[in-house]
C-alpha positions in Angstrom: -2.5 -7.2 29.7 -4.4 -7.8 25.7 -0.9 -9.2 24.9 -0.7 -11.4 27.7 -4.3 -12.9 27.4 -4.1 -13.6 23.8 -0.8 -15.5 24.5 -2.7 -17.2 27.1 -6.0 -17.7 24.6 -3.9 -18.6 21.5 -3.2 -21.6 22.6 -5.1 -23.0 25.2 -6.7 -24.9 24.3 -7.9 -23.4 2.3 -5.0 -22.5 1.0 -5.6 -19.6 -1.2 -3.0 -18.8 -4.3 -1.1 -15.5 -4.2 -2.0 -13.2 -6.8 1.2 -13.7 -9.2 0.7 -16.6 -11.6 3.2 -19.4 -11.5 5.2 -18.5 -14.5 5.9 -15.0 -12.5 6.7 -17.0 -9.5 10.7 -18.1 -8.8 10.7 -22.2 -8.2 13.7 -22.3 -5.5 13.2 -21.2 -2.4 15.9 -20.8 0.6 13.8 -20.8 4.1 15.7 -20.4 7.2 14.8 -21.9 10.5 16.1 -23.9 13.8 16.7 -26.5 12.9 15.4 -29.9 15.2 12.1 -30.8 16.1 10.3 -27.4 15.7 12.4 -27.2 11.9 10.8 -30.5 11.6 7.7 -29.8 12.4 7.4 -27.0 9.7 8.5 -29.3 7.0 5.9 -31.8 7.8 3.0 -29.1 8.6 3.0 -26.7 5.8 6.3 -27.5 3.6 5.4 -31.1 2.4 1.8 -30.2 1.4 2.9 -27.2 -0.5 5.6 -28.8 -2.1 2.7 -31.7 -3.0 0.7 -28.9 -4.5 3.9 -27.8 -6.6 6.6 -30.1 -7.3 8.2 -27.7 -9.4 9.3 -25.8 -6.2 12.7 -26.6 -4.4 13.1 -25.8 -0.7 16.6 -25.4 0.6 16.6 -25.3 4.2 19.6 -23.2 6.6 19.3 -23.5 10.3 20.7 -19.5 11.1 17.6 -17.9 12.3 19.8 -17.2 15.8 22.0 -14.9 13.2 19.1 -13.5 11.4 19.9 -9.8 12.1 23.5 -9.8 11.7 23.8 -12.3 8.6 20.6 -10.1 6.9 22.8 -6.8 8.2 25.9 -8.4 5.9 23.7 -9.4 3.1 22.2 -6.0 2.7 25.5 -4.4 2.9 27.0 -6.5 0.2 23.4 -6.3 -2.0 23.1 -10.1 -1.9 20.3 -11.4 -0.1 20.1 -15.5 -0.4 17.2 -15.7 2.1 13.8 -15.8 0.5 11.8 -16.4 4.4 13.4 -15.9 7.7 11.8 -17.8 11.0 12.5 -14.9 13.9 12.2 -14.4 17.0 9.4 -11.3 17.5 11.9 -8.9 18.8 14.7 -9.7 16.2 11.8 -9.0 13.7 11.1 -5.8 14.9 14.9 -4.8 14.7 15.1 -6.0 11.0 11.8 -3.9 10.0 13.3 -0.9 11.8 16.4 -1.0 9.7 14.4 -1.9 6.5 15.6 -5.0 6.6 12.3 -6.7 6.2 9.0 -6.3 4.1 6.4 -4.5 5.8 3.1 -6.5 5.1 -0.7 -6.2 4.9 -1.9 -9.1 7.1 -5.3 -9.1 5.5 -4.3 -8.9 2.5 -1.0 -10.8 2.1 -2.4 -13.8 4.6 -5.7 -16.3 4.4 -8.1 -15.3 6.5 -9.8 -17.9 9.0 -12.5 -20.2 7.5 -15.5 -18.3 9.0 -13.8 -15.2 7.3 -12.6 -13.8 10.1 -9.7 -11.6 8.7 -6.3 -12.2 9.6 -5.3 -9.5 11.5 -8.2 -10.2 13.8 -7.2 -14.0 13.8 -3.7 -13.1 15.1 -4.8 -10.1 17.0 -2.0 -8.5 19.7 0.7 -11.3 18.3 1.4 -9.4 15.0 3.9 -7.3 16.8 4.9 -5.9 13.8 4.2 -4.2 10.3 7.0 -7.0 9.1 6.1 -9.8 11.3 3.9 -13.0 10.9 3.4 -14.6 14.1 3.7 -18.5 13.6 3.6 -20.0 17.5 3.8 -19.2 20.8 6.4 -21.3 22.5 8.5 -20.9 25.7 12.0 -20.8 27.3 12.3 -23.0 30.2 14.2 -25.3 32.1 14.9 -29.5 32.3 16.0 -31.4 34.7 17.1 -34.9 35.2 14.8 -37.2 37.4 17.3 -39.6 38.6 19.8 -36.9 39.2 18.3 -34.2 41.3 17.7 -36.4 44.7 14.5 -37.4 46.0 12.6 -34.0 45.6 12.3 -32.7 42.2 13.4 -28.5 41.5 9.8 -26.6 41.7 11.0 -22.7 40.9 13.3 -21.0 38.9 15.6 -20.4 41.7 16.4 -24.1 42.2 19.0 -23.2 38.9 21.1 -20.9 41.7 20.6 -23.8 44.3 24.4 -25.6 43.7 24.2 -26.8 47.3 20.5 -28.9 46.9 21.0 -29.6 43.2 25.0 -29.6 42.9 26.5 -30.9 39.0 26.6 -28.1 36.2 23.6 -26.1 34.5 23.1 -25.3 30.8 22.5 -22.1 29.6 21.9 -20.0 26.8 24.8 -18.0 25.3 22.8 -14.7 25.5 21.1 -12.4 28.1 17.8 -12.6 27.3 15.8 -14.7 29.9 19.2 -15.2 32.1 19.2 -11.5 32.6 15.4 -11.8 34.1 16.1 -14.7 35.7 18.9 -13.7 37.7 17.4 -10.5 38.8 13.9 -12.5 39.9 16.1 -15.0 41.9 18.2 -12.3 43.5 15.0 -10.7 45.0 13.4 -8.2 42.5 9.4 -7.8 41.3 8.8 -9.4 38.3 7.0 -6.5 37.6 10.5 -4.3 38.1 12.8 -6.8 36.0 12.7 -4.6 33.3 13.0 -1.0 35.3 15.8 -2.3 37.0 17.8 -4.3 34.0 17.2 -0.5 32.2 20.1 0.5 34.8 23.6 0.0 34.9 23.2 -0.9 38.8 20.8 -3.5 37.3 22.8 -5.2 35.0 25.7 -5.9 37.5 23.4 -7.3 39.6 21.8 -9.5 37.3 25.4 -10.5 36.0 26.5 -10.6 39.9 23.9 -13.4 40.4 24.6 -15.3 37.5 28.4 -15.1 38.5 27.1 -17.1 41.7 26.7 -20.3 39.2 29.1 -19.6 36.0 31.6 -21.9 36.3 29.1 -24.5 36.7 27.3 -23.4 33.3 27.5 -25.0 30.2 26.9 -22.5 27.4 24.4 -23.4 24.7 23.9 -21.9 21.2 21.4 -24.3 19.1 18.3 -25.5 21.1 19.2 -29.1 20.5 22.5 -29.2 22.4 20.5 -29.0 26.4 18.4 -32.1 25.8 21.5 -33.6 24.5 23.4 -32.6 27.3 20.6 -33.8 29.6 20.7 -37.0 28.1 24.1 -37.4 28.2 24.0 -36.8 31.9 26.5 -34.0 31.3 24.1 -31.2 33.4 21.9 -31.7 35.8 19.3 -28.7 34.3 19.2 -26.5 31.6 17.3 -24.1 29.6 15.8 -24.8 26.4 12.8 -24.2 24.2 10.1 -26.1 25.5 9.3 -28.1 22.1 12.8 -29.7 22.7 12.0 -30.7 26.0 8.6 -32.0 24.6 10.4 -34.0 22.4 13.2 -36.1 24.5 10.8 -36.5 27.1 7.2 -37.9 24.9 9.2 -38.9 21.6 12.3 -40.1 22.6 11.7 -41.4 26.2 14.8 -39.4 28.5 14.9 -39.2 32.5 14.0 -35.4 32.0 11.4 -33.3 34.1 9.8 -30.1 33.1 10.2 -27.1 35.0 7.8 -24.0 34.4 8.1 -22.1 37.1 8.7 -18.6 35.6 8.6 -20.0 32.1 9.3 -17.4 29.3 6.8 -16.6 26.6 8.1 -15.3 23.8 6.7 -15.5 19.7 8.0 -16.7 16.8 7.1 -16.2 13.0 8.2 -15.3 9.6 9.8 -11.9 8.0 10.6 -11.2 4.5 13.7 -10.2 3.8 13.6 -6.6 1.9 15.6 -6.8 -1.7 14.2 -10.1 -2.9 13.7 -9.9 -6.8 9.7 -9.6 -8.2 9.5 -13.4 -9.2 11.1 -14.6 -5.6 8.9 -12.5 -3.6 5.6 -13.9 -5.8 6.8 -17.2 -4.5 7.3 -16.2 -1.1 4.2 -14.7 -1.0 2.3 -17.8 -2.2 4.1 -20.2 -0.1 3.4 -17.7 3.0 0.0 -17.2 2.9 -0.2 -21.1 2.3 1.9 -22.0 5.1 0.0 -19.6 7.8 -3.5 -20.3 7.2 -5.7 -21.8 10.2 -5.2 -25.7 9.4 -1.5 -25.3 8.9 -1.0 -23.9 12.3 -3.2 -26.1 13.6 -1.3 -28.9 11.9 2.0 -28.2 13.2 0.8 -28.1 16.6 0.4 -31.8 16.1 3.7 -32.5 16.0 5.4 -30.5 18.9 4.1 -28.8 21.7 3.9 -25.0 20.4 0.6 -23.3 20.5 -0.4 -21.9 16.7 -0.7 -18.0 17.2 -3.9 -18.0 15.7 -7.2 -18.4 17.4 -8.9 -20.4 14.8 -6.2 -22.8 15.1 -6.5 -23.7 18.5 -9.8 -25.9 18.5 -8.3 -27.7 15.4 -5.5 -29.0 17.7 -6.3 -32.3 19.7 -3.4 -35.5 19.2 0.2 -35.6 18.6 0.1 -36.8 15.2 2.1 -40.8 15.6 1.9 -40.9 19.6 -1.6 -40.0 19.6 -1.5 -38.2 22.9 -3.4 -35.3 24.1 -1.1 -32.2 23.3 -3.3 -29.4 25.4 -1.1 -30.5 29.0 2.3 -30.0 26.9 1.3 -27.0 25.9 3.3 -23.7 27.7 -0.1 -22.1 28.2 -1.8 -25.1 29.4 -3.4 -23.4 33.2 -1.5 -26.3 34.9 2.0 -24.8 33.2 1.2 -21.1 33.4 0.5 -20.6 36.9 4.3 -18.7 37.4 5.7 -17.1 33.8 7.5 -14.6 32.9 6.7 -12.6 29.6 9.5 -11.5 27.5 9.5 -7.9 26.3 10.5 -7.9 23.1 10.2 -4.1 22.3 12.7 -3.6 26.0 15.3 -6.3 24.0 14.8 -5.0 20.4 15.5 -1.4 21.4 18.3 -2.5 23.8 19.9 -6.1 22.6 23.0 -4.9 20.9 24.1 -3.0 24.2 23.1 -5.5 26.4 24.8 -8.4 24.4 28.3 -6.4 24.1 27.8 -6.1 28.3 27.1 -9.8 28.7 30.0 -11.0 26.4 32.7 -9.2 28.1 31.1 -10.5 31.2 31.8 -14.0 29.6 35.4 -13.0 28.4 36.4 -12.2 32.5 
């Protein structure tokens, strides 16, 4: 229960140089992200100030963080390691410091502290889930729909996605069985407190991938998070899953016929790792740019420009407006009371310690 209230408190709402100088410090730097409006949103929160601060640094940007662990698996292997700072997912993370694939760090002294000197570990609390891990937002997977095409009453719970009859036209999901897994299972009658016992078991799993079975050939298969609010606006699906930023952003920036669903919500975490193997002069620069780019205004700042909430808990009274609408952010927020009343929590220790057997299960499933 700490981790779920600090999700819940997280968001509901000076830099300081590393210790290396700047002629020990590389000046190219290869970050790897998203991509889209949450990518975005890093560039204009933390990136463009630090690179105003040092124009002598070049960012080169690679939207892979869904391949972290296999493509930092590969470099390792081959002793070649491009990536200077990976955005991942909390339980890919935890893999990737397991394997020594990432930099254990020392929060306090590696990161800022918050401006009343509150140290950083204390700032971030239960989020840092990991020796390796530096937890940026807390953001959620959950579903859009499209108003004019779901009939005169809107989808309220999760289930709705296994309704073909009431809301017949094709779904979008992701390509993985995280969150579909849980999903599946909750809809076809378990505890949300048992998801996990019973997903541990074989009998489990084919009942999860029995229920989702019910709707595959009425699924569209997603890989990137932009590709759902395209298909949404497209009018290709009727509803589909998607990181709620996205959402956030087709339906307050851009204007689309597309509802929010949060009924059994997923929270999850996202935040940095280093990759192990960087050279001395790469890793000063890492280092600098890090504890820059995860202080208590820039978290706070990138909050203002999509609708994640900054893991730590200075942040969270720094965030009021969307930075060009000017709209309140608080009720787009996942944690918002009005959005939380029904979520789900991710486990990412259950997924880190069972994702590769779970994902070689769920793409043969695919393959049938």
């Amino acid at each position: 229960m700490k981790l779920v209230k600090s999700l819940l408190a997280c968001s509901a709402l000076t830099a300081t140089a590393g210790a290396a100088s700047a002629e020990d410090m590389a000046n190219e730097m290869t970050l790897v992200s998203w991509g889209g409006a949450y990518q975005a949103s890093q560039i204009k929160a933390y990136v463009e100030p630090y690179l105003e601060m040092h124009p002598e640094v070049k960012v080169t940007w690679e939207e892979a963080s869904g391949e972290a662990v296999a493509k930092l698996r590969a470099m390792d292997e081959t002793g070649n390691v491009t990536w200077d700072l990976v955005d991942a997912v909390a339980s890919d993370a935890m893999r990737l410091c397991d394997e020594g694939l990432a930099e254990e760090l020392n929060h306090d002294e590696d990161l800022a502290a918050a401006p009343d000197g509150t140290s950083a570990s204390e700032d971030f609390g239960d989020l840092i889930v990991s020796d390796c891990f530096v937890p940026q937002i807390v953001y959620s997977t959950t579903f859009g729909y499209r108003t004019d095409l779901v009939g005169a009453e809107a989808p309220t719970s999760v289930c709705d996605i296994f309704d073909l009859a009431k809301y017949p036209g094709k779904r979008a999901l992701q390509k993985r069985p995280i969150d579909n897994m849980e999903w599946a299972l909750y809809c076809d009658g378990v505890a949300k407190d048992e998801i996990y016992n019973v997903l541990g078991t074989d009998e489990g799993v084919t009942q999860a991938l029995n229920k989702l079975a019910t709707i595959k050939d009425d699924v569209v298969w997603w890989t990137a998070g932009a590709e759902t609010p395209q298909l949404l606006a497209d009018g290709e699906v009727v509803m589909g899953s998607t990181y709620n930023g996205r959402l956030f952003s087709a339906i307050a920036e851009q204007n689309q016929p597309i509802g929010m669903l949060w009924d059994m919500q997923s929270f999850d975490l996202d935040g940095w790792i280093v990759p192990a193997g960087l050279t001395d002069a790469r890793k000063a620069r890492v280092m600098d740019f890090l504890k820059f780019a995860t202080d208590t205004q820039r978290l706070a700042d990138q909050a203002k420009y999509i609708s994640y909430g900054p893991a730590r808990k200075s942040s969270a009274p720094l965030v009021g407006k969307h930075a060009d609408l000017g709209i309140d952010m608080a009720p787009h927020m996942p944690t918002d009371p009005a959005n939380a009343g029904n979520v789900h929590i991710y486990d990412y220790e259950w997924w880190a310690d069972n994702r590769d057997d779970l994902n070689a299960k769920f793409e043969a499933w695919l393959a049938k």
